[in-house]
N, C-alpha and C positions, 0 to 999 in steps of 0.2 A: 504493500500500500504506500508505503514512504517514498519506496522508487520512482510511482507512478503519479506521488501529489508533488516529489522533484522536476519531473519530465515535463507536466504541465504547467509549470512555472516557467522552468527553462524555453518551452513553447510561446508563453505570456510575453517574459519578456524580449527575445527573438521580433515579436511582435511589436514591440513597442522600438525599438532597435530597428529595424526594418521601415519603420512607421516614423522615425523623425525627418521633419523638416527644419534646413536651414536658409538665411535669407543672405545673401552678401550685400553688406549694406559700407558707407563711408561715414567716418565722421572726424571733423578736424584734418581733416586729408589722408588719413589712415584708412583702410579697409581693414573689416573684420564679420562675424559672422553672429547673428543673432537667431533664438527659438523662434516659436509662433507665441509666445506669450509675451513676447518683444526684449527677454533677456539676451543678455551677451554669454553666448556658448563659447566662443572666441573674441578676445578683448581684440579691439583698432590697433594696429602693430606693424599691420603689412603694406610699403609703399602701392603695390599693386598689386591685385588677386583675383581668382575666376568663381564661378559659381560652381557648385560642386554635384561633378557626376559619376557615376560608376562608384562613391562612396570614397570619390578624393576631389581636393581641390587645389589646383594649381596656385602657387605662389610667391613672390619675389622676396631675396635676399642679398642684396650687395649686388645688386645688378643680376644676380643668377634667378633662375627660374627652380622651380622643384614642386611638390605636392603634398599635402598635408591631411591629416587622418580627421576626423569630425570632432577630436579632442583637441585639435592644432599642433598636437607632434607631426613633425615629420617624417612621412612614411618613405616617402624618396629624397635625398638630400637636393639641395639646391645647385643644378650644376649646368640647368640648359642655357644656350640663347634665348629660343622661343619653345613657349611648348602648346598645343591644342586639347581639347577636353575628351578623357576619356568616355569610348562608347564599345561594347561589346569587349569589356576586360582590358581592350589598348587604347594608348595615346599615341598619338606622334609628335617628336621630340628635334630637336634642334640642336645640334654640340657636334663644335669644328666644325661649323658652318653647311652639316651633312643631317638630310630628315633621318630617322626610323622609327622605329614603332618600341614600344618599350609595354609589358604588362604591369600591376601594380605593385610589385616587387620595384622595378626598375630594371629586370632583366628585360635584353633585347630579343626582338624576335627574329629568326631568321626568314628570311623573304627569300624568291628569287630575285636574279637582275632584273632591273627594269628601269625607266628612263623618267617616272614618275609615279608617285604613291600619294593613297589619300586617305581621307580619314574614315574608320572603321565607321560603318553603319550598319545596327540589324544585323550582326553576326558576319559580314564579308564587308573591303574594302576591295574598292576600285583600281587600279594600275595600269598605265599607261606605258606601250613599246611600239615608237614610232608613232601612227595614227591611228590604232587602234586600242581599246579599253579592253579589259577582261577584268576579273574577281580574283581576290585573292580570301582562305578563310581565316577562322584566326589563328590554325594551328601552321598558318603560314605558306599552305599550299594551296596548288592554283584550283581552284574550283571551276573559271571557266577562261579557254587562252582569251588573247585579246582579239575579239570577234569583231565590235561595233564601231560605229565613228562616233556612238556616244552613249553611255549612259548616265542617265542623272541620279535625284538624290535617294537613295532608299528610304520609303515610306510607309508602315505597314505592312514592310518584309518584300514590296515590290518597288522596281524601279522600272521608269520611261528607258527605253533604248531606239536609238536611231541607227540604219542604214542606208546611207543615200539621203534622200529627201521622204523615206518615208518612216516611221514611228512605229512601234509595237511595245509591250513591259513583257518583263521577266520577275520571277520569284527570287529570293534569295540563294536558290541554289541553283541558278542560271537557268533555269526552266523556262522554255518561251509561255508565257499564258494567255498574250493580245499579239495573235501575229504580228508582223511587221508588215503593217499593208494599210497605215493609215498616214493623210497628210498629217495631222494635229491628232495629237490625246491629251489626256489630261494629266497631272502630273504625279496626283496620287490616286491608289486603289483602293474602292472603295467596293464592300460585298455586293451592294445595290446596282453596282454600274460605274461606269467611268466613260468617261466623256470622253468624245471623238470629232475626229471630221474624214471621212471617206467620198472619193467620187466628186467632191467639192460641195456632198451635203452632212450637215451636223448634226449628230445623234448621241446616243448612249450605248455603250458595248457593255450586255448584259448576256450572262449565260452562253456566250461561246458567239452570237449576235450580233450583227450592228443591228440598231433599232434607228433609222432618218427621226428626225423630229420636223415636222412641216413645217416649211417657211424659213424656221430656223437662220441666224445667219453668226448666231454664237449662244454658247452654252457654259455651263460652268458644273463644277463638281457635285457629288451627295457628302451632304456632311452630318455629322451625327447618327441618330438612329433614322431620319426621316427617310419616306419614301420617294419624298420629292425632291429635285434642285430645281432651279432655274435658268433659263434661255429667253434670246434676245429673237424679236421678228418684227420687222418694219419699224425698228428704231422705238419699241416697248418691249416690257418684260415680263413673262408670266411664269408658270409654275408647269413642270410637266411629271411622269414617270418613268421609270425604267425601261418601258416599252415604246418612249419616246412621243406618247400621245399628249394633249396640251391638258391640266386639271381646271390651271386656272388660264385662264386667256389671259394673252401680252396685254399687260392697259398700265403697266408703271414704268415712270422714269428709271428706277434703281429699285435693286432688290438685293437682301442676305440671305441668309438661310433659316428653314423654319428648327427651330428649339423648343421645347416645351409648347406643341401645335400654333407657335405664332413666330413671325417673319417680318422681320424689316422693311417695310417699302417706301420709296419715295414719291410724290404726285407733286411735279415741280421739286422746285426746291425743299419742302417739306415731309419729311419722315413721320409713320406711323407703324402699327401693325395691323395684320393681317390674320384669320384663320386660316384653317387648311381648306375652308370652302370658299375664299377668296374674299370677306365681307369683312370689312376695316372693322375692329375693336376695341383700339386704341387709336385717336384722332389722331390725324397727320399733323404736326402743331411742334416738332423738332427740326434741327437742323440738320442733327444728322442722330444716327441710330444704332445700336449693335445690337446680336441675338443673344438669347438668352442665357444665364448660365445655369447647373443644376440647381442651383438652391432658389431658382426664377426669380433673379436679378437681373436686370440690362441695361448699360449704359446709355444714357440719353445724352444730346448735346443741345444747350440754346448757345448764349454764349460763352459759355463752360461746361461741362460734362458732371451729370448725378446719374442717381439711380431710380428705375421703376421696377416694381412686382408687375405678375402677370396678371393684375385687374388695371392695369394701367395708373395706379400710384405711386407718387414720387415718397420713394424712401427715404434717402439720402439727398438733397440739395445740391443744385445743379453751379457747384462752386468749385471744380473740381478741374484740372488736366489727366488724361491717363492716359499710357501707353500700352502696349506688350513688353517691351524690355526685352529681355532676353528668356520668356514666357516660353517659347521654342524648345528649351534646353529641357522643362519640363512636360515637353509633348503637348501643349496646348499655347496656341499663338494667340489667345483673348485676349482682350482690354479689358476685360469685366474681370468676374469673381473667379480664381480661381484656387480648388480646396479652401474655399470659407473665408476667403479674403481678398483683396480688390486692392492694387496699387495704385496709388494716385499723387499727384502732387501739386501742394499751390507755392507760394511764394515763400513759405519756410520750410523750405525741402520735399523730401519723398517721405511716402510712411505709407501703412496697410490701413482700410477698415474695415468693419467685421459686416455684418447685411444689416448692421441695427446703425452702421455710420459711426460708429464708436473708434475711438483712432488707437491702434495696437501699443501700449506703453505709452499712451499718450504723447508719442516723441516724432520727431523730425529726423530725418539725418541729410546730409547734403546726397545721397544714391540710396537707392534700394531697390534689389532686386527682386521678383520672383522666387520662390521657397520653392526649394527643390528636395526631391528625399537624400538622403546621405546613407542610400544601405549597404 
């Protein structure tokens, strides 16, 4: 019994370990790293530092670069030029003026020759010989020669690839899965569909597919769980499906993506929302608008940026600047809430609020990023 009420402890906290977020934030010109309760997990110390991924974070020392553990030991001494952020267990490192790859150790990895190397995405990294790209995986062999004149960034385990002038994706293990027979696709894979242009008409490549969407003359991706995205026809915007048929008819200026069944649209220059049977339920009455986030927050703009719930109530006070940041690093490019906090910043720096507008430690710092996990 004692064994077993140690193991789910040890599971407990694994979980909580697993489950911290940090923010790299500035202050006084120093960079350092604070919790989600707005304390300093790492005091201000470091001329320059990264946000932290794969459970290290890059850091400066006397000019040198190196990496640090979530306690602010360091895990790799300080010894690069430049170094890049760990993804898939490596980084790429900088020292004598030559890239490689290094795991979180700081042991190198062995590659083959090649004429350029990039950064690990999604379990492979890209490499270039002569004009052609191939994969490399992380145990350092070639998973696919260099086949394409391009591939781009791994998203969801798939990447866009070019031959010629024409476009197809591949899976992480060089798998073709969207032939190469399209002018345009779209950049990321998405289960629903992913966007194309074949023949010189615009659609959706679903289930092995192209689907034309009519009229069409541009499209954009599926994001979230929804079943919809949006595409452009005679200079309006409306709503279709993966079978490229229209839900809602082109009739807006500008449109995002539907979140929690409601969608940003513009009608001139003013921003409102939309259901998924196309019937405004939030007045158009912004100037500009984002989708929602889980906790059904959305940034609004008049001439500064608050928040609405999804009855269209302003939560938070529209007194606000916000960006992404480097939001990306934690797999989500919002300007809104993201895990239960919202970046924002007015004239006395950067700081989080929480979805009640409450300001995290009540404090400012001159940067703040994005909280990312440190597992």
């Amino acid at each position: 019994m004692k064994t077993k009420i140690f193991l789910l402890l040890l599971a407990f906290n694994s979980v909580i370990i697993y489950a911290q977020e940090l923010s790299l934030v500035r202050e006084d010109g120093k960079f350092g790293y604070i919790d989600k309760k707005g304390n300093y997990v790492i005091e201000p110390k470091f001329d320059n530092a990264k946000t932290f991924s794969n459970g290290l974070a890059a850091a400066i020392k006397d000019k040198q670069w190196g990496y640090i553990k979530p306690n602010g030991d360091w895990a790799i001494e300080p010894k690069f030029e430049k170094v890049k952020y760990f993804d898939s267990g490596y980084a790429m490192v900088s020292e004598n003026g030559e890239w490689h790859y290094i795991d979180k150790t700081g042991k190198k990895l062995d590659v083959p020759a090649a004429e350029k190397y990039y950064d690990f995405e999604d379990g492979v990294a890209l490499y270039r010989n002569g004009d052609k790209i191939g994969l490399l995986g992380t145990n350092g062999k070639v998973i696919l020669e260099p086949t394409y004149d391009a591939i781009k960034k791994f998203r969801n385990g798939h990447a866009k690839i070019q031959k010629g002038d024409l476009w197809g994706m591949i899976n992480s293990k060089g798998k073709v899965v969207i032939p190469v027979e399209y002018e345009e696709i779209g950049n990321e894979y998405h289960t629903n569909g992913v966007e194309g242009m074949k023949g010189g008409s615009y659609g959706i490549i679903a289930n092995g597919k192209f689907n034309p969407i009519e009229g069409a003359d541009k499209v954009w991706g599926f994001y979230g769980n929804s079943n919809l995205t949006y595409a452009r026809k005679d200079k309006k915007i409306g709503f279709v499906n993966n079978q490229g048929k229209w839900e809602i008819e082109p009739q807006f200026d500008k449109a995002r993506a539907f979140v929690k069944g409601l969608a940003p649209v513009a009608e001139g220059k003013s921003w409102g929302y939309i259901n998924e049977k196309g019937e405004m339920v939030i007045e158009a009455q912004y100037r500009d608008a984002e989708v929602f986030a889980e906790n059904g927050m959305a940034p609004v703009k008049q001439k500064q940026w608050g928040f609405i719930d999804t009855s269209g109530k302003e939560i938070i006070p529209l007194e606000y600047d916000i960006t992404a940041g480097l939001a990306f690093l934690a797999g989500n490019d919002s300007k809104g809430f993201i895990n239960g906090l919202a970046r924002v910043k007015t004239k006395k720096g950067w700081g989080f609020l929480d979805k009640n507008g409450k300001l995290l430690a009540d404090k400012w710092f001159q940067n703040a990023e994005p909280f990312t996990s440190v597992e």
